[in-house]
C-alpha positions in Angstrom: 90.4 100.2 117.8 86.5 100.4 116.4 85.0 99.2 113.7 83.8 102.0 111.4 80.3 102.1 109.3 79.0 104.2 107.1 75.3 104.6 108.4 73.7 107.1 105.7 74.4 108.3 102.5 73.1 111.8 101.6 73.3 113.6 98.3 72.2 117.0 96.5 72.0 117.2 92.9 71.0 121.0 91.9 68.0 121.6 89.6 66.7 119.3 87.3 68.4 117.0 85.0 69.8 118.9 82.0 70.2 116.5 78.8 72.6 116.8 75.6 71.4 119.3 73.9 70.2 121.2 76.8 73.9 122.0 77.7 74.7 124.3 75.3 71.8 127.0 76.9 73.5 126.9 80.1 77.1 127.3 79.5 76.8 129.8 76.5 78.6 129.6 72.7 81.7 131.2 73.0 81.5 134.1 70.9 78.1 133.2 69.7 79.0 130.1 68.2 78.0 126.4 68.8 80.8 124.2 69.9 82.2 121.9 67.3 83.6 119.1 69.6 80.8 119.1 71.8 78.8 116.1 69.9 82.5 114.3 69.7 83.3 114.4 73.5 79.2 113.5 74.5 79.4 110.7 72.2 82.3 109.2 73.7 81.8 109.4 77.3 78.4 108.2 77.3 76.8 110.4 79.7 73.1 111.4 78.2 72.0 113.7 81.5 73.7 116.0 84.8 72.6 118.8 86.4 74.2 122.1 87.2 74.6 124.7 89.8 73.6 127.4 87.1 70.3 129.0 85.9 70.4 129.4 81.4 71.5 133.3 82.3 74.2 131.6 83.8 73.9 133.2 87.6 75.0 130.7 90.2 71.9 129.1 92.1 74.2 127.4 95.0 77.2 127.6 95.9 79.6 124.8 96.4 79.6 125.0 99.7 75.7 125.0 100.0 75.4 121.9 97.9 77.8 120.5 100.4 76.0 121.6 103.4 72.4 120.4 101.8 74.0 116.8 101.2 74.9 116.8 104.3 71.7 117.6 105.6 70.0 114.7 104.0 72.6 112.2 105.4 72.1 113.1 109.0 67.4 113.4 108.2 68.0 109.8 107.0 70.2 108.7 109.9 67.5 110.4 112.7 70.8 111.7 114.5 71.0 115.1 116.6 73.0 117.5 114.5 74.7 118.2 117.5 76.0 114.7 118.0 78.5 115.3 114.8 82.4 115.3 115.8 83.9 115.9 112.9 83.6 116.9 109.6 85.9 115.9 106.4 85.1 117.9 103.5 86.7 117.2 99.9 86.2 119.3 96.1 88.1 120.4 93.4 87.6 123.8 93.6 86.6 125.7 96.7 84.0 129.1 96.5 86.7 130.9 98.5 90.4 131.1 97.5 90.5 131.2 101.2 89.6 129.5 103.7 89.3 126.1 103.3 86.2 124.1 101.9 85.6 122.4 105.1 85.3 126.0 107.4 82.9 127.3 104.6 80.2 123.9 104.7 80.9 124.5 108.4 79.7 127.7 108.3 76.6 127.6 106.3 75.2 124.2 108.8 74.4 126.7 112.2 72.9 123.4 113.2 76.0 121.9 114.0 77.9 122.5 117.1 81.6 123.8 117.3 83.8 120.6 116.1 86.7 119.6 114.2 87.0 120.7 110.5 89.3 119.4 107.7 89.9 120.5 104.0 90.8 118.5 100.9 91.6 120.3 97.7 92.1 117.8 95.0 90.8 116.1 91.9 88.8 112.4 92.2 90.1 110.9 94.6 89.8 114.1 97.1 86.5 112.6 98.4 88.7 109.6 99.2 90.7 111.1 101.5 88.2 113.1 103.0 86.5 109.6 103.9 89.8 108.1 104.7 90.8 110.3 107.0 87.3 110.8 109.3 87.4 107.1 109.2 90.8 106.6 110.2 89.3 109.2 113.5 86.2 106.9 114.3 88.7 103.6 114.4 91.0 105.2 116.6 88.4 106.4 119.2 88.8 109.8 118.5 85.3 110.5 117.4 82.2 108.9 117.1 80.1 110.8 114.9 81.7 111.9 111.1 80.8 113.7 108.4 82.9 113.0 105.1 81.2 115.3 102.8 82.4 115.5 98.8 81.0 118.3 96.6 81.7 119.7 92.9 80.1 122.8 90.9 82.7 123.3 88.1 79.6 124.2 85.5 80.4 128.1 86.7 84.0 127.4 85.4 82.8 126.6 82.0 80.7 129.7 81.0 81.3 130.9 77.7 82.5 134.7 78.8 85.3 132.8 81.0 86.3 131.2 77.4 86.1 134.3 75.1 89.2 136.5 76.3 91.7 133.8 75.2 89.4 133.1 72.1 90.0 136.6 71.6 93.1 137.3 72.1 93.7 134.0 69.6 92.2 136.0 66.6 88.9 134.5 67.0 90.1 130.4 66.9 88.2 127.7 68.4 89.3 126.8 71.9 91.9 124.2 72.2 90.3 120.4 72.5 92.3 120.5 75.9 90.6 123.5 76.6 87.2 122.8 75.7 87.1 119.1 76.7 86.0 119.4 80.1 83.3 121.5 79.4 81.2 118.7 78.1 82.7 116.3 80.5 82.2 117.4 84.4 78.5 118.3 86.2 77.7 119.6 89.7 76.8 117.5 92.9 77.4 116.5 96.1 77.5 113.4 98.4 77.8 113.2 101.9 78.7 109.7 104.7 77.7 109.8 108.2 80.6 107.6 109.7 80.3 106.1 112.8 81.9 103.3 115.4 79.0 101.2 115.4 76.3 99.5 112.2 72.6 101.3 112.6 69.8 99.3 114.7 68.3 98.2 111.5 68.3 98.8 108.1 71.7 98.5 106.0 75.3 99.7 106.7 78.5 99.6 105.6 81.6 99.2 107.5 84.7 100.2 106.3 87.4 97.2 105.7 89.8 99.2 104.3 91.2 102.6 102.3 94.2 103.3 100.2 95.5 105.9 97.9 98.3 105.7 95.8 100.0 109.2 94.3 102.8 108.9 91.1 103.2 112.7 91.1 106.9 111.7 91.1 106.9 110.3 88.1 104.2 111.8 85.9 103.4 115.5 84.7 100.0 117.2 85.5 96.8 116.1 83.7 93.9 117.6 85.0 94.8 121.7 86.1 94.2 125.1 86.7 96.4 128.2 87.7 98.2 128.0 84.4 99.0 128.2 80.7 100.6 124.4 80.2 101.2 121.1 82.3 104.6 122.4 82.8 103.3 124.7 85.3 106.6 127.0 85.3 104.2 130.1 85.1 101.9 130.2 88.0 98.4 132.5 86.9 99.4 134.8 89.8 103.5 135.3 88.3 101.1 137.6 85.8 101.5 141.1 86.1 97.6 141.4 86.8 94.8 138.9 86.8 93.2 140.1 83.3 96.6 138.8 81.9 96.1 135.3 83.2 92.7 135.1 82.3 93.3 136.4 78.8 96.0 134.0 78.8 94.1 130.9 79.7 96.2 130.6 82.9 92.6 130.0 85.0 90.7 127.9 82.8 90.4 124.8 83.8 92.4 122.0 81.5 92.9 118.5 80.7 95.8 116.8 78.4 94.4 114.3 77.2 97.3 112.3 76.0 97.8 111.2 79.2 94.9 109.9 80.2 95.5 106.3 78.8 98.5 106.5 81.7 95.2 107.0 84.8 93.6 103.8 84.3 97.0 101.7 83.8 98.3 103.1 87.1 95.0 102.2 88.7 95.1 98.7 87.4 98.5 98.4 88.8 97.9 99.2 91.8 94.2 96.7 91.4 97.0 93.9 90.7 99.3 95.2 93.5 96.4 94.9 95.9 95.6 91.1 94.3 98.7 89.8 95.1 98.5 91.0 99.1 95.4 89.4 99.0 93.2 92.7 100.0 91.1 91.8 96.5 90.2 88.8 95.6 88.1 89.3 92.6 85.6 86.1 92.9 84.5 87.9 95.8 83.5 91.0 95.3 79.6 91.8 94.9 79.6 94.9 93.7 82.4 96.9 91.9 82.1 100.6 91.8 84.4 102.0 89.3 84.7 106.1 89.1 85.5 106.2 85.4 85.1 109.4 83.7 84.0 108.4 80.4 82.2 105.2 79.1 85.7 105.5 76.7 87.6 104.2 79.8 85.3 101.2 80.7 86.5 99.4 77.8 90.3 100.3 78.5 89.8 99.1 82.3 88.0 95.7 81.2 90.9 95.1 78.0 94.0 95.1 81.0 92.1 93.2 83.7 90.6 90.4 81.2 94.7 90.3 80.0 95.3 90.1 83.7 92.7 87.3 84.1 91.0 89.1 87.4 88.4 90.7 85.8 85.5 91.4 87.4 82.4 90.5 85.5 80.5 93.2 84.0 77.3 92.5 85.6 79.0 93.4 89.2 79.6 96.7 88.0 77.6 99.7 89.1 77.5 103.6 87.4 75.5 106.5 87.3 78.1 108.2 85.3 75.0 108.3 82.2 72.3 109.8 84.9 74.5 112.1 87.4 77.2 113.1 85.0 81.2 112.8 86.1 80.6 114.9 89.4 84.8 114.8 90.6 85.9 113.8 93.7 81.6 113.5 94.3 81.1 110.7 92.1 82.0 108.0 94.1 79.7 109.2 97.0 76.9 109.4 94.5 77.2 105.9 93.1 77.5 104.5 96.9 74.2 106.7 97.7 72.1 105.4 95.2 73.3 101.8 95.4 73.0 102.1 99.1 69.3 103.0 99.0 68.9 100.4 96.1 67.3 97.4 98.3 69.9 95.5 96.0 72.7 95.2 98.7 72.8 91.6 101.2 74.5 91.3 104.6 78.0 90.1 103.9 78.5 91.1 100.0 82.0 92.9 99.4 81.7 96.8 97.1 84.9 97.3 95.9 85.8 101.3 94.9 88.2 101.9 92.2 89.0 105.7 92.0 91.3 107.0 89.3 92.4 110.6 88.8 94.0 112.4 86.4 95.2 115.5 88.3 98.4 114.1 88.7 98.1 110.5 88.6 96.4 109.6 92.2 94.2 106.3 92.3 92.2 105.5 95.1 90.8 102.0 96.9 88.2 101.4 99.0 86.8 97.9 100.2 82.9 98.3 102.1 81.5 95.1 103.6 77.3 95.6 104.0 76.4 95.0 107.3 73.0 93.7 108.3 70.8 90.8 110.1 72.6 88.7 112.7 75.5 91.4 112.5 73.4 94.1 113.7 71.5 92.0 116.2 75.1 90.6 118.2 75.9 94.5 118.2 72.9 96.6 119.0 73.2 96.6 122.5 76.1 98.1 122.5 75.1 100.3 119.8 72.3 101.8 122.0 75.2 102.6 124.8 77.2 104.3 122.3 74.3 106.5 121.1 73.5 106.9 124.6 76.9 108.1 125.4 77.1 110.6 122.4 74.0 112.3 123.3 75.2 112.7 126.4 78.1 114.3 125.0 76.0 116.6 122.5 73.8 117.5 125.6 77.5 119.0 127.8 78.3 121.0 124.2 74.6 122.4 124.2 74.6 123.6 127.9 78.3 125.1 127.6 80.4 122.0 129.6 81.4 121.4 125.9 83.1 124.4 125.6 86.0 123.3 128.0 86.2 120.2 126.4 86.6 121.9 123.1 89.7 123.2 124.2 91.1 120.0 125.2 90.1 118.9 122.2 91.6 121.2 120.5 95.4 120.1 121.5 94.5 116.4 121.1 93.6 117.4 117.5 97.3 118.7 117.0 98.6 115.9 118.8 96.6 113.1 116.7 97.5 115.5 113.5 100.7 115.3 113.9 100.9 111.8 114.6 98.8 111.1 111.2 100.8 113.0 109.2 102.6 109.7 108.2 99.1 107.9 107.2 97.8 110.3 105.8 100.4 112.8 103.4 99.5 111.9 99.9 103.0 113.2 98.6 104.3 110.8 95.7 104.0 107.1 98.1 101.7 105.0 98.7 99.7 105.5 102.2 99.9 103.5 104.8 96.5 101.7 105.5 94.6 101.9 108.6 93.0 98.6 108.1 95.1 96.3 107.9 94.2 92.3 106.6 96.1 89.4 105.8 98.6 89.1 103.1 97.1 85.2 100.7 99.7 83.6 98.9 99.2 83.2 95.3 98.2 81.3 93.5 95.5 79.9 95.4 95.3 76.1 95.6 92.6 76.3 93.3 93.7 79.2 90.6 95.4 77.9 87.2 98.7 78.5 87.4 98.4 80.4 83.9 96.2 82.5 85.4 98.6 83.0 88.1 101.3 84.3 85.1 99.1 86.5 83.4 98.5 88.4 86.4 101.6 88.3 87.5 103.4 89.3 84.2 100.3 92.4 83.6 101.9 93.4 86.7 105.6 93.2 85.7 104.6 95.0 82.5 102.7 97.5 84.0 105.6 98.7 86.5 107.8 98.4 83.5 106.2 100.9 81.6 105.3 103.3 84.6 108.8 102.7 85.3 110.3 103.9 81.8 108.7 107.1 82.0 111.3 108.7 84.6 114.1 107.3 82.2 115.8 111.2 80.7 115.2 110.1 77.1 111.9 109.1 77.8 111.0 111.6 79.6 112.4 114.2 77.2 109.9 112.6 74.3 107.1 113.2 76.7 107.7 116.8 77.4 108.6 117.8 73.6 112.1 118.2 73.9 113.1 115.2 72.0 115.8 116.5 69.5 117.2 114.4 66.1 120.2 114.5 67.9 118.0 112.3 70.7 116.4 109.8 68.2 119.4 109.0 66.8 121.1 108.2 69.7 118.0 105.9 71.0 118.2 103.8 67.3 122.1 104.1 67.6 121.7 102.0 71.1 118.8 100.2 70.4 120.5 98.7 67.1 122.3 96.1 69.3 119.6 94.1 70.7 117.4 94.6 67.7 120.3 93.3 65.5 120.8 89.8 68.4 117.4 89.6 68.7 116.7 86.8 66.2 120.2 85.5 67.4 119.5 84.4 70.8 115.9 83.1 70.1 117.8 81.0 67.4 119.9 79.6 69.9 117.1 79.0 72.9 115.5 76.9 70.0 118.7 74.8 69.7 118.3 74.2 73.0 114.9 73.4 73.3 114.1 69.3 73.8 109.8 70.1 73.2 109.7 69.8 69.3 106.4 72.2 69.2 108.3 75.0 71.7 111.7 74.7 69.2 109.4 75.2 65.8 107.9 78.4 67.9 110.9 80.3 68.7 112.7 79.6 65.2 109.4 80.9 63.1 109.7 84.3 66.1 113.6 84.4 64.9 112.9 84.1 61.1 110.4 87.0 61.9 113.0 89.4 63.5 116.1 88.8 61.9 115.8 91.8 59.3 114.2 94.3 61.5 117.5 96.1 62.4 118.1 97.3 58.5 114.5 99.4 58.9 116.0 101.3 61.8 119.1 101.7 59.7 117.3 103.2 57.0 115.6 105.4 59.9 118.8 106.9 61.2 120.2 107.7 57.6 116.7 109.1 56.7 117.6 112.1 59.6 121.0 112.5 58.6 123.0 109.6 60.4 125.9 107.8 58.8 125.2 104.2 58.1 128.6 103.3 59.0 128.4 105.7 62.8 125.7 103.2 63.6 126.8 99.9 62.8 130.0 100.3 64.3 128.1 102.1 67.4 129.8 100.4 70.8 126.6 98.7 73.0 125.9 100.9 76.4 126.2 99.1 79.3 122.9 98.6 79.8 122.8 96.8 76.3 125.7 95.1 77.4 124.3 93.7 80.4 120.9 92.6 78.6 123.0 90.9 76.0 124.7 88.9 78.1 122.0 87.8 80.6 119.5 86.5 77.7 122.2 85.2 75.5 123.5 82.9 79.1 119.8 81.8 79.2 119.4 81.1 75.6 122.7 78.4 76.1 120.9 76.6 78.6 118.8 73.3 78.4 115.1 74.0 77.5 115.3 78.1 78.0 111.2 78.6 78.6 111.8 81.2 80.5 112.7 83.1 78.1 109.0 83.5 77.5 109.6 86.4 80.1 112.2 88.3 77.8 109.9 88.1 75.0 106.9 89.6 76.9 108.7 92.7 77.6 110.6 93.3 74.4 107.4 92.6 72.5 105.4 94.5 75.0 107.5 97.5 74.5 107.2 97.4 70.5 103.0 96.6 71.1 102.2 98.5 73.7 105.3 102.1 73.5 106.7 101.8 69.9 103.4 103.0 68.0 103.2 105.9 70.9 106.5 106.8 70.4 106.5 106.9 66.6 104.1 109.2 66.7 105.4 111.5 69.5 109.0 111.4 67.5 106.9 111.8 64.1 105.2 115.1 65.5 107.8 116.4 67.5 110.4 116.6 65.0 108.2 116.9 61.6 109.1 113.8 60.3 107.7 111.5 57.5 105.9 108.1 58.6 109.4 106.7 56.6 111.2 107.9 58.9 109.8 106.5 61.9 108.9 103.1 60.5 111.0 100.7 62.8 109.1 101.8 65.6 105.8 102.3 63.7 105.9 99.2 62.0 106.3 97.1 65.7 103.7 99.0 67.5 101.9 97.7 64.7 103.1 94.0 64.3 104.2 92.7 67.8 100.6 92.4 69.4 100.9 89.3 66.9 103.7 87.7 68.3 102.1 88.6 72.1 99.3 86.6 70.9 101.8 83.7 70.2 103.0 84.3 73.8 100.1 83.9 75.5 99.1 80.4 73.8 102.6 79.1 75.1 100.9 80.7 78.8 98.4 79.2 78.6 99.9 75.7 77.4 99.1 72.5 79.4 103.0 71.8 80.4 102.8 75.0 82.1 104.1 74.3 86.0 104.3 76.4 88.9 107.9 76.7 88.6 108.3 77.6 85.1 106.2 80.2 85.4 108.5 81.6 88.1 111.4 81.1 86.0 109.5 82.7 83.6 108.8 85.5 85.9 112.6 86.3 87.0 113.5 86.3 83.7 111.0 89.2 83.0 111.7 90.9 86.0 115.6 90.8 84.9 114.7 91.9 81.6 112.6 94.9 82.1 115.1 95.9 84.4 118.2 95.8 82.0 116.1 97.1 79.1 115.3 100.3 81.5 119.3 100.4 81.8 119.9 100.0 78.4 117.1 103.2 77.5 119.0 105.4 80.5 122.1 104.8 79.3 121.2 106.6 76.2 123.4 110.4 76.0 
């Protein structure tokens, strides 16, 4: 195994920089007039300048695969390497020139410079960059190549034109463009970025090696986001099931689109996963220099800082690096962009840590990357070797430019299928989590020296986080989400969510009983007094869409309420129950952090009064209260080690049953 270093950073932004009000000139009014979300959207993501692939009579001035090829280009100037030493090339974007073929044959094509090599495509969203970067490092560790290319490009300003807008506008009577619709048109810019990867640091000068890459996909679980190809995020109608093309396009079927009621679901899952990769000790936030976070709008940033300061392992602010207000969100480029610039910064010290945080919203892929700069005393130990390695590629480069290479090529050739084949495991991105190349050691936590409260909010942010991820898949759930939640449906979710409501203040009554610490008993009976009456608003709810008061009350519990009834009510009749801390965090977490959400999917779907969706409305609105209560007991100096285990089970135990009790629902 090598190590693997990325040696130069190249980039290509097209044209000048095109500011706020500039925009408007290059993409056209759709039918002739200005857009009336466009200051809305700008406002919100923060980003004051980007720079497009398109001249104000909108003609293309390079393609994507040029931009790629020029990025390129600059990577291997600034490395002084022989084009012909290049083994490989990864190339990554959103949306190809060509339907066919792929990305990676076109950059190919337009660099004559290089010499016949390997060539791979990724077609994705954000983190398609990653895995173009994952995947020619994963070759350089193995010893399968020496010299990479992982290239990243984006032009989607030639989506956004206004006469690519007008036949749906059209065809829709003349009515602005759906917020979906239009949202990424102020949102995306063109670019490319471009990593020469290779198995040893440079001579001099700064590198970064490669630690370690992962990318996480919850296709499985989550509907698209971010697409093209067709009318809705259902994607039952494919833009080529039309009967000609001018149908889909009048249709909207190739535009591209962006539900943004989902989006609050990208950086939870990317948290997650930040948390996951806490607690196997692959981030340790104290130590990490630089954190380079691909959000897409300064809207996020705030989102991303709220769950990791909850969480306790935020990173502090001034670690962060963006360009997102300079370059623009360039895709699946962005990340390579913010590396380039910070990499020719003169900021970065042998030995700091760059942690890369990649969310996407396609269909709910995050990606992770952990850099390590490589300089001084690190070079010096290695640069002999170094010099035999270079030596030995130009050697190599030399055999392809007098024709030897030509028989190795074919060798080559059937190792490539070989070492596909057997990467097909690392690599697939289908719904799991990929396997990583590099590994390190798993740390226990909490660390001698970490608070053990800060050990339980991380830990419980985690729980929760899986929890809600987890609730999504649940039929009823996922029903709501699609908008095909019936009355029939919410009245069967308040006819089995009645029970626990209605023992709610019960069993916290009883854990006060048994509770010896004065302060901890006065706590729970004041939560009790607060919940004991909630269960007569959800009545009212169910008789407001035509329930019988008397079909609910006498409602039998599901199993899953069954089995949640019984596990909190055997904790509650135990000496000192703290851990029913953990119970509370999830029930209150749902009504804080899902009930307002759902009130207003139910509300909307169904064209229902806010009367008639107050029980959930009204906790969405009230619990963050009691969570704040919660965390003051966390955070209490009696807290131990062990309790906050216990503390855990029980909330492991109780988002689990709660998930029965919601599945359980007919």
């Amino acid at each position: 195994m090598h190590g693997v270093f990325i040696n130069s950073i190249g980039k290509f932004l097209p044209g000048n920089p095109i500011a706020n009000d500039e925009m408007e000139a290059y993409l056209g009014k759709v039918n002739g007039r200005p857009s009336k979300v466009r200051h809305r959207i700008l406002k919100s993501n923060g980003i004051q300048q980007r720079y497009y692939a398109i001249d104000q009579q909108q003609q293309t001035t390079y393609s994507n695969s040029q931009m790629a090829a020029n990025a390129i280009r600059d990577a291997i100037a600034s490395a002084n390497l022989e084009p012909g030493a290049i083994d490989l090339l990864a190339a990554a974007t959103s949306w190809s020139d060509l339907l066919v073929p792929g990305f990676g044959s076109m950059v190919h094509g337009e660099l004559s410079e290089l010499s016949p090599i390997e060539v791979t495509s990724n077609q994705g969203v954000c983190c398609a960059g990653v895995a173009a970067l994952k995947y020619a490092a994963s070759q350089v560790k193995l010893g399968e190549k020496r010299a990479a290319i992982a290239v990243a490009s984006e032009l989607p300003s030639r989506l956004f034109k206004h006469t690519h807008f007008e036949a749906e506008a059209n065809v829709k009577a003349g009515k602005a463009l759906s917020f979906d619709t239009e949202f990424l048109r102020w949102m995306l810019s063109d670019g490319a970025g471009a990593f020469l990867l290779q198995d040893h640091p440079n001579a001099s000068g700064t590198s970064l090696k490669v630690e370690w890459i992962e990318l996480v996909s919850h296709a499985n679980a989550y509907p698209v986001c971010m697409y093209a190809g067709t009318e809705d995020e259902t994607a039952q109608k494919s833009w080529m099931d039309y009967p000609s093309y001018l149908q889909a396009a009048v249709a909207g079927a190739i535009n591209l689109r962006q539900n943004i009621r989902l989006l609050d679901n990208v950086i939870k899952l990317g948290v997650e996963g930040w948390l996951k990769l806490i607690e196997r000790g692959r981030v340790q936030p104290d130590d990490i220099d630089w954190l380079l976070c691909h959000y897409s709008s300064h809207f996020f940033r705030g989102q991303i800082v709220e769950l990791l300061e909850k969480a306790n392992c935020m990173i502090p602010e001034e670690k962060w690096f963006t360009n997102l207000y300079t370059r623009g969100n360039t895709g699946c480029a962005s990340i390579y962009l913010m590396l380039e610039e910070l990499f020719h910064s003169g900021k970065l010290q042998p030995g700091q840590k760059i942690f890369c945080f990649v969310p996407e919203s396609g269909r709910f892929t995050t990606a992770y990357v952990m850099l390590r700069v490589v300089g001084g005393e690190e070079r010096g130990e290695r640069s002999e070797e170094a010099e035999g390695r270079r030596q030995e590629a130009e050697g190599r480069r030399q055999e392809v430019v007098e024709g030897v290479g030509n028989q190795e090529s074919g060798v080559r050739s059937q190792e490539s299928k070989t070492n596909n084949q057997e990467g097909n495991q690392v690599l697939t991105t289908n719904n799991q989590q990929l396997t990583t190349t590099f590994p390190t050691p798993h740390t226990p936590l909490p660390t001698p020296d970490e608070p053990v409260s800060a050990y339980l909010l991380r830990q419980l942010a985690l729980v929760w986080l899986e929890f809600e991820r987890e609730i999504r898949s649940v039929p009823i759930v996922r029903k709501l989400h699609r908008g095909e939640f019936t009355v029939d449906d919410y009245k069967a979710m308040l006819r089995n969510l009645r029970p626990q409501v209605v023992e709610g203040a019960r069993w916290i009554a009883r854990a006060a009983s048994n509770m010896t610490d004065f302060r901890l008993r006065s706590t729970f009976i004041g939560h009790a007094q607060d919940e004991h009456r909630d269960y007569q608003m959800l009545e009212r709810n169910y008789v407001s869409v035509g329930g019988v008061l008397e079909e609910i009350v006498n409602a039998d519990k599901n199993i899953g309420s069954e089995a949640l009834s019984a596990f909190i009510f055997h904790q509650a009749s135990r000496e000192n129950p703290v851990d029913l801390l953990g119970s509370m965090f999830i029930i209150e977490g749902l009504g804080n952090n899902l009930a307002a959400e759902w009130a207003a999917q139910i509300k909307s779907t169904l064209k229902l009064k806010d009367e008639q969706v107050s029980f959930l409305g009204y906790h969405g609105a009230n619990d963050e209260a009691h969570l704040g209560k919660l965390n003051e007991l966390i955070n209490a100096e009696w807290m131990t080690k062990d309790i906050a285990d216990r503390i855990l089970k029980t909330a492991k135990v109780t988002a689990r049953l709660y998930r029965l009790q919601l599945e359980e629902i007919q």
